[in-house]
C-alpha positions as CSV (number, residue, x, y, z in Angstrom):
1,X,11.4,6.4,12.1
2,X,9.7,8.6,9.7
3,X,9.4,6.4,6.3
4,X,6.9,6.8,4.3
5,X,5.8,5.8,0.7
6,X,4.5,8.1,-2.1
7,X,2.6,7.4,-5.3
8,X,2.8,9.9,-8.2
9,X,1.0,10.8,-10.9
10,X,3.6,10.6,-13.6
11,X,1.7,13.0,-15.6
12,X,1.7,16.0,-13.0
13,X,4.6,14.6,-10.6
14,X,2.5,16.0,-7.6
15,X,2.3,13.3,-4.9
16,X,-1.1,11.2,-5.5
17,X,-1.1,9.5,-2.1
18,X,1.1,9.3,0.9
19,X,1.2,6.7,3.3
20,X,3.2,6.7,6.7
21,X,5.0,3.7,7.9
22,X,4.7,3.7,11.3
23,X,3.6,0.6,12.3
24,X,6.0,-1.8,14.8
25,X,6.9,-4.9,15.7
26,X,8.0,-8.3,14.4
27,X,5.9,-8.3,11.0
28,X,8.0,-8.6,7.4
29,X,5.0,-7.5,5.1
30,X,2.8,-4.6,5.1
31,X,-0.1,-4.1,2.7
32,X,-0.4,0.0,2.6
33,X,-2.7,1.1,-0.2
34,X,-5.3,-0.4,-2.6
35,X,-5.0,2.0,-5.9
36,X,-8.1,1.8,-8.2
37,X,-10.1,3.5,-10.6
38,X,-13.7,4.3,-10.5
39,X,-15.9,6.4,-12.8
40,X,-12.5,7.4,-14.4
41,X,-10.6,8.8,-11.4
42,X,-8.2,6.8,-9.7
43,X,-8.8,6.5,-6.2
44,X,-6.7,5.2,-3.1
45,X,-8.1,3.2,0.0
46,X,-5.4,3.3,3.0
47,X,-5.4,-0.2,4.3
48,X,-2.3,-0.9,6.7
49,X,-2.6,-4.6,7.5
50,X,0.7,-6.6,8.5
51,X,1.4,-9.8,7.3
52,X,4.6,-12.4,7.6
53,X,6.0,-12.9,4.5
54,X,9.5,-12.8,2.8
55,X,8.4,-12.8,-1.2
56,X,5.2,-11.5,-2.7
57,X,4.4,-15.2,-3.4
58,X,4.1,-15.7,0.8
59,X,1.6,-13.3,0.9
60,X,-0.8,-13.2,-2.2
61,X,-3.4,-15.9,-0.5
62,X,-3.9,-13.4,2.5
63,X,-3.6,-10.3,0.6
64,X,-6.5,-11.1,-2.1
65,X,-8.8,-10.1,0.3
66,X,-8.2,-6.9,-0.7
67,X,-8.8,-6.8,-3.8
């Protein structure tokens, strides 16, 4: 009920980003988080779309849009 999924910074080990999963229902992918870097800081953008997919494969058409 109360997953979630952390990115670290390796250098530091403090938690970069956080994202809850708290989204339901019959989906079997979830794109959480874009992770980029501009001006030379890395930056996160929380995205949260569901998607049906088993292997990454299943999914990459659908998911390039956010890229």
């Amino acid at each position: 009920e109360n997953a979630s999924c952390r990115v670290y910074d390796a250098n530091t080990g403090e938690v970069f980003a956080e994202y809850n999963l708290s989204q339901k229902g019959s989906h079997t992918g979830l794109i959480m988080l874009k992770v980029y870097r501009h001006n030379d800081e890395w930056k996160v953008n929380a995205i949260g779309e569901v998607m049906n997919g088993r292997i990454a494969g299943d999914l990459a058409n659908e998911a390039k849009r956010f890229l």
